[in-house]
C-alpha positions as CSV (number, residue, x, y, z in Angstrom):
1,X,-6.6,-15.4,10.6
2,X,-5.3,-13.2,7.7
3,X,-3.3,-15.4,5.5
4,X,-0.4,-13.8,4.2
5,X,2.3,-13.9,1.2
6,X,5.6,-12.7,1.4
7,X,8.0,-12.0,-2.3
8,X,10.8,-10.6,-2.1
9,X,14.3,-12.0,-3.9
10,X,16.2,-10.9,-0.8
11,X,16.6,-14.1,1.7
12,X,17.5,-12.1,5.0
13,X,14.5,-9.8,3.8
14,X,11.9,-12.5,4.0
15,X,13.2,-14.1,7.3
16,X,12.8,-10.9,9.0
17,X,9.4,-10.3,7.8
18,X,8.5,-14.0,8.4
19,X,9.9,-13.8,12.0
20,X,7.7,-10.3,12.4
21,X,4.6,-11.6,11.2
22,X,4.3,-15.3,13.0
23,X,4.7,-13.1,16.1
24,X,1.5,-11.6,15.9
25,X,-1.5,-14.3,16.7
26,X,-3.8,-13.1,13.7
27,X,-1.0,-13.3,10.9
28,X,-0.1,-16.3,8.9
29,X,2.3,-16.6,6.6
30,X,1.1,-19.2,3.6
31,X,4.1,-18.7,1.8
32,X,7.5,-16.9,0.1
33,X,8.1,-16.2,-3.6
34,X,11.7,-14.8,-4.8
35,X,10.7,-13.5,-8.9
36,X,7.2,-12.5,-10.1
37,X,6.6,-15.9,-11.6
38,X,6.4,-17.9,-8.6
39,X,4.3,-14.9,-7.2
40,X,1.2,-15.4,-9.7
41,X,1.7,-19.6,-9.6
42,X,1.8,-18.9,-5.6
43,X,-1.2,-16.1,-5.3
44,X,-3.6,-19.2,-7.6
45,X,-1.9,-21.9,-5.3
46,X,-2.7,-20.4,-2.0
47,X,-5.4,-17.8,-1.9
48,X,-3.6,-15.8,0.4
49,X,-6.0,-12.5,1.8
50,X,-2.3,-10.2,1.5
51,X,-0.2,-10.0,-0.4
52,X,3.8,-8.3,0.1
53,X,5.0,-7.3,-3.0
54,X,8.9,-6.0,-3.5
55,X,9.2,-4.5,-6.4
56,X,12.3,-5.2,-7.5
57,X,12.0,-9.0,-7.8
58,X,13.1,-10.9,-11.1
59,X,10.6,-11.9,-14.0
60,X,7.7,-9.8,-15.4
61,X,7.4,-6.3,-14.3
62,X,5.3,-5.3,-10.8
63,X,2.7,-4.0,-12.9
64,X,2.2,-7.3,-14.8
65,X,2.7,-8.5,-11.9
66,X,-0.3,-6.7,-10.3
67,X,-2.2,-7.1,-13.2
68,X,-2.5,-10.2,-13.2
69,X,-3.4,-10.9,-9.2
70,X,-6.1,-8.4,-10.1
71,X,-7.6,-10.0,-13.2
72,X,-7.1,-13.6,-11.4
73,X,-7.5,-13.2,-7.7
74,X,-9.2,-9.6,-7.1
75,X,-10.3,-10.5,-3.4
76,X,-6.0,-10.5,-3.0
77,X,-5.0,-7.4,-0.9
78,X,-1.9,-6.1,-2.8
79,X,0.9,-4.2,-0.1
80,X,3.8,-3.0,-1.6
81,X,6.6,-3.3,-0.1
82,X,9.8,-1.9,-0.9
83,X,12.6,0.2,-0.7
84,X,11.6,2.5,-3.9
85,X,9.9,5.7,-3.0
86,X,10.6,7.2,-6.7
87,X,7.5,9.5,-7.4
88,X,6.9,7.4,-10.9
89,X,6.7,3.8,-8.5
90,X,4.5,5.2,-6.5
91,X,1.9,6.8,-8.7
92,X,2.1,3.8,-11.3
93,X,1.4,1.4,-8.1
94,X,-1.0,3.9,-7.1
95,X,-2.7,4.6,-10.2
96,X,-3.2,0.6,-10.1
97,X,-5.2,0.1,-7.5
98,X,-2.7,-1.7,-4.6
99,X,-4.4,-1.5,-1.4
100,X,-1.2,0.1,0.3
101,X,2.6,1.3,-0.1
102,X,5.3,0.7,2.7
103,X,8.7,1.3,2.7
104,X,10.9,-0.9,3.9
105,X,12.7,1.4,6.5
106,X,9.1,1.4,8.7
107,X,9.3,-0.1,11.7
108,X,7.6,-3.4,12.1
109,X,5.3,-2.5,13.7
110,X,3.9,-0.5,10.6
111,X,3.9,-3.2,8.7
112,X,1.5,-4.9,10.8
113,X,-1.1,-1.8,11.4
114,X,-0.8,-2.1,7.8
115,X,-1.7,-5.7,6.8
116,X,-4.9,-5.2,9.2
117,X,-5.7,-1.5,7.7
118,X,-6.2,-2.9,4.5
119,X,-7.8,-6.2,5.5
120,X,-10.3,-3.8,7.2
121,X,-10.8,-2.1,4.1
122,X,-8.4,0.7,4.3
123,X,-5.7,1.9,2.6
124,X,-2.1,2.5,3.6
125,X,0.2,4.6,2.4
126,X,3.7,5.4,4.3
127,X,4.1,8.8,5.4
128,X,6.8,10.1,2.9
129,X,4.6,8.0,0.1
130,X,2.3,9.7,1.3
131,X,4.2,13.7,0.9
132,X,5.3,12.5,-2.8
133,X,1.7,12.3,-4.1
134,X,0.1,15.3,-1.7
135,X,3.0,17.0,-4.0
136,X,1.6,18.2,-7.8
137,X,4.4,16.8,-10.3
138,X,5.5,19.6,-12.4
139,X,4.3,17.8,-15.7
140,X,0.6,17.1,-14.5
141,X,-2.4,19.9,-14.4
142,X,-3.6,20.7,-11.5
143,X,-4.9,18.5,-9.4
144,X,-6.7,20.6,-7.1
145,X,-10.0,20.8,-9.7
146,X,-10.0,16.7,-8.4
147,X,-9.6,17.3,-5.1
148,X,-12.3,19.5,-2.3
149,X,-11.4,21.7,-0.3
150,X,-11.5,19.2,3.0
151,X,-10.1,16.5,1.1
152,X,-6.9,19.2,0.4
153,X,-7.0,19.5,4.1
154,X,-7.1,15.6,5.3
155,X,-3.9,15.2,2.8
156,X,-2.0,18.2,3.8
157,X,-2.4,17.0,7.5
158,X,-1.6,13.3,6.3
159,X,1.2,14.5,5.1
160,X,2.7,15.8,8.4
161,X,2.2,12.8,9.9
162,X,-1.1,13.3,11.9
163,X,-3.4,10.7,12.8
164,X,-6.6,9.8,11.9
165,X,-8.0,11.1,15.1
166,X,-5.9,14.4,15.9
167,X,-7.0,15.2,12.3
168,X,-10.6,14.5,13.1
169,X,-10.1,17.0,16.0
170,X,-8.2,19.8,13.9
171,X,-10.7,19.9,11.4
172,X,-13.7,19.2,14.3
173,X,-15.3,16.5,12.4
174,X,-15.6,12.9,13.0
175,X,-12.6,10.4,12.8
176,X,-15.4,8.6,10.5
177,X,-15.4,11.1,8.4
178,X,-11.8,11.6,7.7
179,X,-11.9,8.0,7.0
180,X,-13.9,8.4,4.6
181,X,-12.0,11.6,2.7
182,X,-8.7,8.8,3.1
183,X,-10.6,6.5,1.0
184,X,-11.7,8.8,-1.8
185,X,-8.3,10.5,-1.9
186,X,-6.8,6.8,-2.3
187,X,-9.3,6.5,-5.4
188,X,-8.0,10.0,-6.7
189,X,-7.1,9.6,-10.5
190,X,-3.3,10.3,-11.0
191,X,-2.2,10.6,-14.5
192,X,1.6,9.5,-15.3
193,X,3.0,10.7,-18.6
């Protein structure tokens, strides 16, 4: 059972998500938070495996916020979730280390292929999230020096929206394998100035 907690400040937000999580028989939500305090007292309190972050909740800022669950409960997987898709969110969260970044116009369904990517070790990034960083921001060198050449690929094709497996068949290596060039282009450094 992956246990789950939900913060957000938004009531109608964390009903829906609560109603779209208790449906599925492997997800259980262990509790809600509405600001950042309550989610650090709540992350100590209930050792949750997930947690949903919004990142416009009241209190200390989400990178305290993250700092802290990291520094105090690393084994916590950190899914943001949110409505903000600003290039500078997503490369700070990014840069941090969060195991994933959804946007909050997903489907549900997302959310949930989510929560069990990154319980299974993965990482998730929403497809538009994931078109703001294959982009190089103007005010950063290039990026390509940190990247291979097949790595380049994976994104690009990421990017478009293919899958794990019709990008294992474009490129004619293993879904494995592309796997694997998802995980070290999560770990990419991103510098934010």
């Amino acid at each position: 059972m992956i246990k789950i907690l939900i913060a957000d400040d938004h009531p109608l937000i964390r009903t829906g998500l609560l109603t779209t999580l208790t449906g599925e028989e492997d997800l259980q939500v262990v509790g809600e938070a509405v600001n950042a305090n309550e989610v650090q007292s709540k992350v100590l309190e209930l050792s949750p495996d997930v947690l949903l972050l919004d990142l416009g909740m009241p209190g200390p800022s989400p990178a305290a916020t993250v700092q802290f669950i990291q520094a105090h409960c690393p084994q916590v997987k950190i899914l943001i979730l949110t409505a903000y898709k600003d290039e500078i969110y997503v490369r700070d969260m990014i840069k941090m280390g969060v195991s994933g970044y959804v946007l909050k116009d997903e489907v549900p369904e997302t959310l949930v292929l989510a929560i069990r990517t990154v319980m299974g070790g993965g990482a998730w990034l929403s497809q538009s999230v994931m078109q703001i960083i294959s982009k190089q921001p103007a005010h950063q060198n290039r990026q390509d020096d940190l990247l291979t050449k097949r790595e380049q690929d994976v994104l690009c094709l990421i990017a478009k929206g293919y899958s794990n497996g019709q990008i294992a068949k474009i490129l004619d290596i293993t879904e494995g394998t592309i796997k694997n060039h998802v995980v070290s282009l999560y770990h990419v450094p991103i510098q934010i100035k």
